[in-house]
Structures are given as C-alpha cells and as structure tokens.
C-alpha positions as CSV (number, residue, x, y, z in Angstrom):
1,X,19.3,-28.0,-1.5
2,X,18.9,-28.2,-5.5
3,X,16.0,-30.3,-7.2
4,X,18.4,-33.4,-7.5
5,X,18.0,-33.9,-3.9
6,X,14.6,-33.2,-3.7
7,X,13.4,-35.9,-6.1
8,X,16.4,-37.7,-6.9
9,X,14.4,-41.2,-6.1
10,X,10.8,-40.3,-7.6
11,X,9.3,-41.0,-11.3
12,X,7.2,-38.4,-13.1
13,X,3.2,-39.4,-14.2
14,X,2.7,-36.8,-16.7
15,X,-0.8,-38.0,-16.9
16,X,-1.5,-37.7,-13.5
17,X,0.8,-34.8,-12.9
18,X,2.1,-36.5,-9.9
19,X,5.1,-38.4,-8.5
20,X,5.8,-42.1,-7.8
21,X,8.5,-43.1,-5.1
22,X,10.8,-46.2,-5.1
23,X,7.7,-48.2,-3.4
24,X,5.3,-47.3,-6.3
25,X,3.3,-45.7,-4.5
26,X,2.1,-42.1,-5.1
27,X,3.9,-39.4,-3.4
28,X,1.7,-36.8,-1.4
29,X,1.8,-33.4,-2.5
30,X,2.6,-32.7,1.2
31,X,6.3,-34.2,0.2
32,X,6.7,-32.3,-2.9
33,X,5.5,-28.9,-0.5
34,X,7.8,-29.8,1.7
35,X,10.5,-30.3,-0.1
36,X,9.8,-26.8,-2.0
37,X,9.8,-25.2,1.3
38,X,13.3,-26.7,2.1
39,X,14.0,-24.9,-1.0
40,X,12.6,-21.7,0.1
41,X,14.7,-21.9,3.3
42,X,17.7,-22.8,1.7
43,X,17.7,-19.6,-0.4
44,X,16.3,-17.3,2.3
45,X,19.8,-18.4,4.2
46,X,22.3,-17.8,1.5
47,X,20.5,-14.5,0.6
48,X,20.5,-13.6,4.4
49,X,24.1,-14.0,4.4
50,X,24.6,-11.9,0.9
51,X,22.5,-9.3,2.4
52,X,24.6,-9.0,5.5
53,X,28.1,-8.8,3.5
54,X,27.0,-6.2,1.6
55,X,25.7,-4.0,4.8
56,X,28.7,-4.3,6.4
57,X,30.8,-3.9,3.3
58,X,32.4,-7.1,3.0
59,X,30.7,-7.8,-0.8
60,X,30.7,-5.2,-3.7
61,X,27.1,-4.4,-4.6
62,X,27.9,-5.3,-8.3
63,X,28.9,-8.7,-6.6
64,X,26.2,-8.9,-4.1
65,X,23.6,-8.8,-7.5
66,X,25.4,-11.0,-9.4
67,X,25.4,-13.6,-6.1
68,X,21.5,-13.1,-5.6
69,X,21.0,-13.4,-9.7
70,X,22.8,-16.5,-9.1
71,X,20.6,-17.8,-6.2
72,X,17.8,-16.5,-7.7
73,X,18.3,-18.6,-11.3
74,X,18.7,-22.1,-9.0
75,X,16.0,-22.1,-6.5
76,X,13.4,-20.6,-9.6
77,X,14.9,-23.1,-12.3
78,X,14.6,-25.8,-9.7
79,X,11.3,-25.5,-8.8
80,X,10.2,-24.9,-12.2
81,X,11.5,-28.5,-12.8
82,X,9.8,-29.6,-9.6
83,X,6.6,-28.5,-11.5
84,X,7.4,-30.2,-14.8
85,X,8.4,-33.3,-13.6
86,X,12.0,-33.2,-13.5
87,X,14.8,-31.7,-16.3
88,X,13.9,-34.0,-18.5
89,X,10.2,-32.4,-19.3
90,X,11.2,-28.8,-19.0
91,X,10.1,-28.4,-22.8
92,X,11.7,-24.8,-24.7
93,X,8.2,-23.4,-23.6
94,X,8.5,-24.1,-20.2
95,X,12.3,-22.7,-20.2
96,X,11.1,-19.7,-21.9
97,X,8.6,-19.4,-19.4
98,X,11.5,-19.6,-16.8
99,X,13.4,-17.4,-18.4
100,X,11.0,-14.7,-18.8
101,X,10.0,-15.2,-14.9
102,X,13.7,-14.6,-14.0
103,X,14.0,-12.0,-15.9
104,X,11.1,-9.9,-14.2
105,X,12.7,-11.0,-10.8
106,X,15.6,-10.0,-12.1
107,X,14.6,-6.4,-12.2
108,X,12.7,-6.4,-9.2
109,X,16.7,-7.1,-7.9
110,X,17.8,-4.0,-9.9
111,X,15.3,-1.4,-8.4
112,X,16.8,-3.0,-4.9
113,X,19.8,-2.3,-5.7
114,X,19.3,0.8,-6.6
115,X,17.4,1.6,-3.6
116,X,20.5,0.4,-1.7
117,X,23.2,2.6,-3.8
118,X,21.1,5.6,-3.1
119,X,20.8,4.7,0.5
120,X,17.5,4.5,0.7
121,X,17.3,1.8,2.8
122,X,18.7,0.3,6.4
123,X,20.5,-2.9,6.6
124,X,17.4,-4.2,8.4
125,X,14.9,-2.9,5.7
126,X,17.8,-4.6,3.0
127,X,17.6,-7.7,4.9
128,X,13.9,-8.0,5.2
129,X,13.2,-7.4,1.3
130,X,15.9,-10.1,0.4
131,X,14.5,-12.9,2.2
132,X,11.1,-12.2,-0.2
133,X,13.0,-13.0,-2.9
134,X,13.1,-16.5,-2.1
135,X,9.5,-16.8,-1.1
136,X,8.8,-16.0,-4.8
137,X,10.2,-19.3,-6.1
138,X,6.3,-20.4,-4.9
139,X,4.6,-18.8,-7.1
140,X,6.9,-20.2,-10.1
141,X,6.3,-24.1,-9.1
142,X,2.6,-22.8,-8.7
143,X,2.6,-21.6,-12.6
144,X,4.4,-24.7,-13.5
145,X,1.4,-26.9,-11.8
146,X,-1.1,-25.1,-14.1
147,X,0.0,-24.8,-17.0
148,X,0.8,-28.8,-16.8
149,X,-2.6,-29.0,-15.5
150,X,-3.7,-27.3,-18.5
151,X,-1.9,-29.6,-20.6
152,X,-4.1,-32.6,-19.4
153,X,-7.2,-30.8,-20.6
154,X,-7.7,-29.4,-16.9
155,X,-9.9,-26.0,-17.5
156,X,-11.5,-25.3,-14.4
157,X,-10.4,-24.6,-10.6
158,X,-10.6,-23.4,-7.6
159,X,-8.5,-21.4,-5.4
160,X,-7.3,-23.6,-1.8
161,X,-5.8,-21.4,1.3
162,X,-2.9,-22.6,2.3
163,X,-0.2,-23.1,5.0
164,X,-0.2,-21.3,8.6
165,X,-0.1,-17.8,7.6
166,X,-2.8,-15.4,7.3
167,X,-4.7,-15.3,4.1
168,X,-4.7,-11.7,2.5
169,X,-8.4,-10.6,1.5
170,X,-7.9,-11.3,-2.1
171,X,-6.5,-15.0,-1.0
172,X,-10.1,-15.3,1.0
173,X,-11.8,-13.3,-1.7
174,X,-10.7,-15.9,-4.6
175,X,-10.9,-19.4,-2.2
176,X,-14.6,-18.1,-1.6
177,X,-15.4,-18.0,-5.4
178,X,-15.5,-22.0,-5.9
179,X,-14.7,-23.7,-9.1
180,X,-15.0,-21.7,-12.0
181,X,-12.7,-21.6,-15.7
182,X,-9.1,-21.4,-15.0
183,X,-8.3,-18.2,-16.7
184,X,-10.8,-16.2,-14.1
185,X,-8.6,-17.1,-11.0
186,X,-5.7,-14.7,-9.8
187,X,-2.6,-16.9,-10.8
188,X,-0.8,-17.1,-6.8
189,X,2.0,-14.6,-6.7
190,X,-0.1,-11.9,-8.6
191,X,-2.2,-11.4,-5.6
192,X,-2.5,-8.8,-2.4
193,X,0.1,-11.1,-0.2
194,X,2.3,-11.4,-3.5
195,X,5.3,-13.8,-2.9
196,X,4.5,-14.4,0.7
197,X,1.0,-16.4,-0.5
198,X,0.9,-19.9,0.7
199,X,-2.2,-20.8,-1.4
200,X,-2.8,-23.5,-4.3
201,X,-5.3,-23.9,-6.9
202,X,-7.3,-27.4,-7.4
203,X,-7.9,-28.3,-10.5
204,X,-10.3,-30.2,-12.6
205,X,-11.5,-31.3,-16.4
206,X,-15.1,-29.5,-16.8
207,X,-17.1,-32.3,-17.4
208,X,-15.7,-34.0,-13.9
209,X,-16.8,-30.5,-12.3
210,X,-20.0,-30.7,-13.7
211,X,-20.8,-34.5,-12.6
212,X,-19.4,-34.0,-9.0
C-alpha cells in the first residue's frame, strides 16, 4: 500500500487541515487512521519477511539494510504526505523535515545491524525489533499534523489516548494535563511507549481555547 492508494480519490483543505471525498463531504479522521494503519501493516509484512531472509541466510546483511532503508523511505515519505495533504504540499521544509526523520531511523537501522553482525541477537529478538520499525511511521504523520496545525495559527493542545493498546504512564501523564501551548506537550514518538504509542494531540487557536 503507497499513499496513492490511500487517498487517490480525496482533495486536500489546507485551511481545515482535513480531507474531502468524491461526495464532498468531509472524510473522518477515522479513514485517514485507518488507512495509515494499513500502512503500518503493509510495512510490518515486507520487513517480517526481510527479517526472516536474513536469519536464515537467504539475504546479505548489506542487502537486508539497503531493503529495510528502502521500506523505511516509502511508508515514512508516504505518510509524511498523508499529513501534508498529498505530494503536492510537501513544501522543501517538510521534505527536509522527512529527510532528517529518516535519517535518525536510519541509524537506529545501523545500530541493528550491528547488533545482528556481532550476534547479539536471536532471529526472534531480530524479528521482534523490525516490526517497530514500521510502527514509527505514526509518529512521522503525527509531526506532519502539527506542524500544519501550527501553520493555521493553532498554538495550543491537548494530548488524546488512543487506539486499543495500553497507554504508557507518560501517555496518561500528558492526556491528564489538558490543553495547554503546543510546545509543552511530549511530541508522540518521543514518549515512554516510543513508536508503539497510539495517541494524538487535539489542537486548537488560543482564543477558541479560551472561549470554550
């Protein structure tokens, strides 16, 4: 699955930050979570499968990290866009902004191979860490929903549990806090649970804060 079929049928709102479908009628951010967890899943099975050719030794571990850097660029780069609005409004910032993201997964991917090359690791402990890598293109279409949030003039928030999992204690911790300035709450990926965090943040202009 690639953003194309994701939202190949939607039109962006820039000031709403939201999506439109054929009908004209807003789509529910359920859809776009949905769709980014079809996403999530798609990568977790190709990965799953890279893992396993490498532990048998069916894939070169120079191959295996060029495969997952592969994997890694498309489901982050699509969700990024999923963010933004589609290709069309991924601005230079935003691609630097992808690009510096990819890069710190990137080395994240190194120390794991490393691990691996030094056989510090079981094919079941290699298996389990690759399917997080995945999980962490979340926190990028998370960071892409802020900062076009803060592009409306959005500067406060709160932080919003989410999906069926358990909440880590910083997850409860930051959801208890309420609406306060944007810069104040834990950005979702940063926190205990790290790529596994299901959360979102809400977000609001001050002044409608204020009034509510």
């Amino acid at each position: 699955m690639r953003w194309g079929a994701a939202v190949a049928d939607f039109t962006w709102d820039a000031a709403r930050g939201r999506y439109w479908d054929a009908l004209g009628q807003l789509v529910p951010e359920s859809a776009i979570r949905a769709s980014l967890d079809a996403l999530i899943a798609h990568g977790q099975a190709r990965s799953a499968v890279l893992a396993q050719r490498l532990a048998e030794g069916h894939l070169s571990l120079l191959d295996f990290r060029a495969a997952m850097q592969d994997e890694l660029k498309a489901g982050h780069a699509a969700s990024a866009m999923l963010a933004a609005g589609g290709r069309a409004q991924m601005t230079p910032a935003l691609r630097g902004a992808l690009g510096a993201r990819l890069r710190g997964e990137y080395d994240y991917l190194a120390n794991l191979s490393l691990d691996w090359a030094q056989g510090r690791m079981t094919p079941a402990q290699l298996g389990a860490r690759v399917a997080m890598y995945p999980e962490a293109v979340y926190g990028t279409y998370e960071a892409g929903r802020l900062r076009a949030a803060v592009a409306r003039g959005e500067t406060e928030g709160r932080s919003v549990l989410g999906g069926s999992r358990e909440s880590c204690d910083q997850c409860r911790s930051e959801a208890g806090a309420g609406w306060r300035p944007l810069a104040e709450i834990a950005p979702i990926g940063s926190r205990s649970c790290r790529s596994r965090c299901r959360c979102t943040i809400e977000t609001q202009v001050a002044s409608a804060v204020a009034a509510a």
